[in-house]
N, C-alpha and C positions, 0 to 999 in steps of 0.2 A: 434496512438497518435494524438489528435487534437493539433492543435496551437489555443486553445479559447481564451489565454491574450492577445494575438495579434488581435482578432476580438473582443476581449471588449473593446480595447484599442480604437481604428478604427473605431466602432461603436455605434452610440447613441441606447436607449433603444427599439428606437421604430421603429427604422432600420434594429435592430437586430432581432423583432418580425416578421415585414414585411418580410425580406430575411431570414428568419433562414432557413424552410425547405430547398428552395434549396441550401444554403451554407453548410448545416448541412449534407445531404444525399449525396454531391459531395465528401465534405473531407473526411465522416465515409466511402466511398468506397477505399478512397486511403489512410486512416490515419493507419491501422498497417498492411499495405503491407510492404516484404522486399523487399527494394532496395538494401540492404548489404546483402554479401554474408552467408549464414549462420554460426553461429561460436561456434565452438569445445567449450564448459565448461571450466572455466577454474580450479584455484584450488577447487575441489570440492569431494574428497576422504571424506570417513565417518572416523569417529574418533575411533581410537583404542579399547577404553575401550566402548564396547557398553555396559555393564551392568550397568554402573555409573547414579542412580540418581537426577536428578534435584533437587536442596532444595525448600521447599517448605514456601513461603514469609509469613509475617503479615497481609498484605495490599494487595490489587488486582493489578495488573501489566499487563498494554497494552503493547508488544512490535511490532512497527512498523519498517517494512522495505522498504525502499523505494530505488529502482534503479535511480537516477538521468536521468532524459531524456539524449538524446547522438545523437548528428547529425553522429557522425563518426563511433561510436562503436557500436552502434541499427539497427535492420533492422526497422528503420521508415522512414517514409518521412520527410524531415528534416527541422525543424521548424525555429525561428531566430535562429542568432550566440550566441545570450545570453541567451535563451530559454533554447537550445538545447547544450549549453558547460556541457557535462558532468563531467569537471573537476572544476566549480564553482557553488557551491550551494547557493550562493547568488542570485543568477540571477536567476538558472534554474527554468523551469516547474513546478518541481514536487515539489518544495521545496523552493525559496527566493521569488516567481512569487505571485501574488495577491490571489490567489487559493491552494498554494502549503502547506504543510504540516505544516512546521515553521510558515510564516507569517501568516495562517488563524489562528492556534492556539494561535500564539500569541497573535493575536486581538480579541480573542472568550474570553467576558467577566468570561463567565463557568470555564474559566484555566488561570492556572497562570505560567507564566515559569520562572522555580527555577534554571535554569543552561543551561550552552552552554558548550561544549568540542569541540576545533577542534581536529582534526588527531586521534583519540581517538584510531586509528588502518593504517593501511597504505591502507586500502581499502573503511573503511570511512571519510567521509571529516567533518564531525560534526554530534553531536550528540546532542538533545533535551533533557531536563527532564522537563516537566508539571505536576502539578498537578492539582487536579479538586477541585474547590473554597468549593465544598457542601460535597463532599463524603471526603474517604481514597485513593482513585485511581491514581494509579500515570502510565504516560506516559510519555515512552521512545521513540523517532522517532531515527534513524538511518539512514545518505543518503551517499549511499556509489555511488562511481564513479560508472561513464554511464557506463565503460568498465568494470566494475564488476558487469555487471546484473548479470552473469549465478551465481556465488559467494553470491549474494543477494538474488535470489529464492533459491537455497541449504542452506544457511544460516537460511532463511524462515521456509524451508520442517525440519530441522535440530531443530529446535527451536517447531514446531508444534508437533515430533516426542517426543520431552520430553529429548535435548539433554541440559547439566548442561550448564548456561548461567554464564557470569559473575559480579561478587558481586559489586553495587555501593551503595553510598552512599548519603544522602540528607538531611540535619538538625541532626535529630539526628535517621534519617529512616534508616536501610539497609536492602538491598532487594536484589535481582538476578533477570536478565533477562534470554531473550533465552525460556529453555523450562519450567522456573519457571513462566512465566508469563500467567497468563488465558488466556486472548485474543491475539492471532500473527496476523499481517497483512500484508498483499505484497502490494504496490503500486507503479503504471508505467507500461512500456510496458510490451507485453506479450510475455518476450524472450522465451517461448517456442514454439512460432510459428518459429525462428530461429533456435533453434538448439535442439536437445533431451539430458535430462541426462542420464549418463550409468547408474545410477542405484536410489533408491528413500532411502531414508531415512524411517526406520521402527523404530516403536514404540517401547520406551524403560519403557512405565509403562500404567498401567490403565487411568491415568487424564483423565479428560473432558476438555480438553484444547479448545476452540474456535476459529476459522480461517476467516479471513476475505481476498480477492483478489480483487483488484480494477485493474483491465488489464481486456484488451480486450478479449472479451468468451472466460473466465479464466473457468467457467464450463466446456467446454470444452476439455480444453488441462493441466488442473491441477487435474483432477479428480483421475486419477490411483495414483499420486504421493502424495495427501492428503489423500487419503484412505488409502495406505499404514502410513501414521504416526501416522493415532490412532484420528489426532485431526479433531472435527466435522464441516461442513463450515456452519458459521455461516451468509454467505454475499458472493455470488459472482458474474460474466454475463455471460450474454448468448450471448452477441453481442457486437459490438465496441461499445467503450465508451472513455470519457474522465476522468481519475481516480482519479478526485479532491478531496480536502481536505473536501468540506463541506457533501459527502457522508461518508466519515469515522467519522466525528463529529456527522452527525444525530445517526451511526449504534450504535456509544458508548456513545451516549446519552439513544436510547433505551435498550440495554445494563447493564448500567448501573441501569436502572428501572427495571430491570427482565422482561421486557416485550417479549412475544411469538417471536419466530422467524418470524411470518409470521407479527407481528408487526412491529418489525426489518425492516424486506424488504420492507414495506409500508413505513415507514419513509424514508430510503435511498430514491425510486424511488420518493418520494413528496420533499427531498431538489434537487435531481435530476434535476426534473420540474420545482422546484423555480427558476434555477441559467440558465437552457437552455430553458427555457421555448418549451420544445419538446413534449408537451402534455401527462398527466396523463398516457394515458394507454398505449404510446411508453415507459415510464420512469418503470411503471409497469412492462410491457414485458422482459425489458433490465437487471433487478435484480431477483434473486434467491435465495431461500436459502435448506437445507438440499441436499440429496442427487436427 
């Protein structure tokens, strides 16, 4: 995990262009090293009833998962105190920080945000609902505690797999998350360089569900355990990276256009570019998509 708000914060624009590569190449060697010890899963047993259903929505439905960064609970190298409090989503990273989930969305003229829930769960600390100004698409984000990563990617594989999510509500919309939703997304660190699941989440129906992972060469190390849920990856890396919000905003802008997947990944690696300016065809490189 980089700490980039704190080097945008730090750094004027043309300071940042100047010194990127060597700041960029120094931290991407130590940004998703574990310095914490690797850690056992925690609740993360499959659900009883595996033949149950998903219901299947009105309207298209993003659900986003998001680990809250975690100086304490993550094997990362550990960023600020406020960055990196996985137990305040205001602050953090991945989620209240200039780049994180909430604030970009919130400022992205495209969406509109129709609702905040805190504690919605005792694993997560708030939850989004967005909607998109032009289309019917409506986005759920989720940021559950730093110390709930492994809980966040099972939750993820869970929801990919077609596991029944649950019903909310929005004007006069009701919908289901989880595994009703098209498109799931992971973003944050890559707890599975930390620690292994005992077992993967298998698919409970035919869907075409969509998968996006924004974690460090998530190709990688999420591969057997997405294949096993059925659902197809529509976005993910092949190297460290910084898992910011304006890569999830270009993937479901093209997305939402039905454009190609290899469209898809053109867009990510070009807001990529835009925001670290690490040149085109490093940003190329770093994004993937299908098997």
């Amino acid at each position: 995990m980089l700490d980039h708000e704190r080097l945008k914060n730090i750094m004027s624009p043309q300071g940042r262009r100047g010194l990127f590569w060597l700041l960029y190449f120094g931290l991407l060697v130590s940004s998703c090293a574990s310095v914490n010890p690797a850690r056992t899963p925690t609740t993360t047993s499959a659900s009883t009833n595996q033949t149950e259903k998903a219901a299947v929505n009105s309207v298209p439905v993003v659900h986003v998962f998001v680990a809250l960064a975690d100086n304490v609970n993550q094997g990362i190298v550990p960023v600020s105190a406020t960055l990196g409090n996985g137990d305040n989503a205001a602050t953090n990273l991945y989620w209240g920080a200039a780049f994180g989930i909430r604030t970009f969305f919130s400022r992205n003229k495209d969406w509109e945000l129709l609702s905040v829930t805190l504690n919605p769960t005792t694993r997560i600390l708030e939850r989004c609902i967005f909607k998109h100004r032009r289309t019917s698409v409506l986005l759920v984000a989720d940021a559950y505690r730093g110390k709930e990563i492994s809980q966040t990617i099972w939750d993820f594989l869970e929801a990919a797999a077609g596991k029944p999510g649950e019903q909310l509500k929005v004007g006069d919309v009701q919908f289901h998350i989880g595994g009703s939703a098209d498109l799931v997304a992971y973003i944050g660190h890559n707890g599975l360089m930390d620690f292994k699941l005992q077992s993967h989440p298998k698919a409970r129906d035919d869907r075409k569900r969509r998968a996006i992972i924004l974690a460090c060469a998530s190709k990688n190390y999420f591969s057997d355990a997405l294949e096993a849920s059925g659902a197809s990856p529509l976005l993910w890396t092949t190297n460290l990276m910084a898992p910011e919000a304006y890569v999830l905003s270009a993937a479901i802008d093209g997305w939402m256009k039905k454009e190609s997947d290899e469209q898809i990944r053109l867009r990510a690696a070009d807001a990529y570019n835009k925001y670290q300016n690490c040149g085109i065809k490093a940003a190329r490189g770093l994004f993937a998509t299908g098997w």
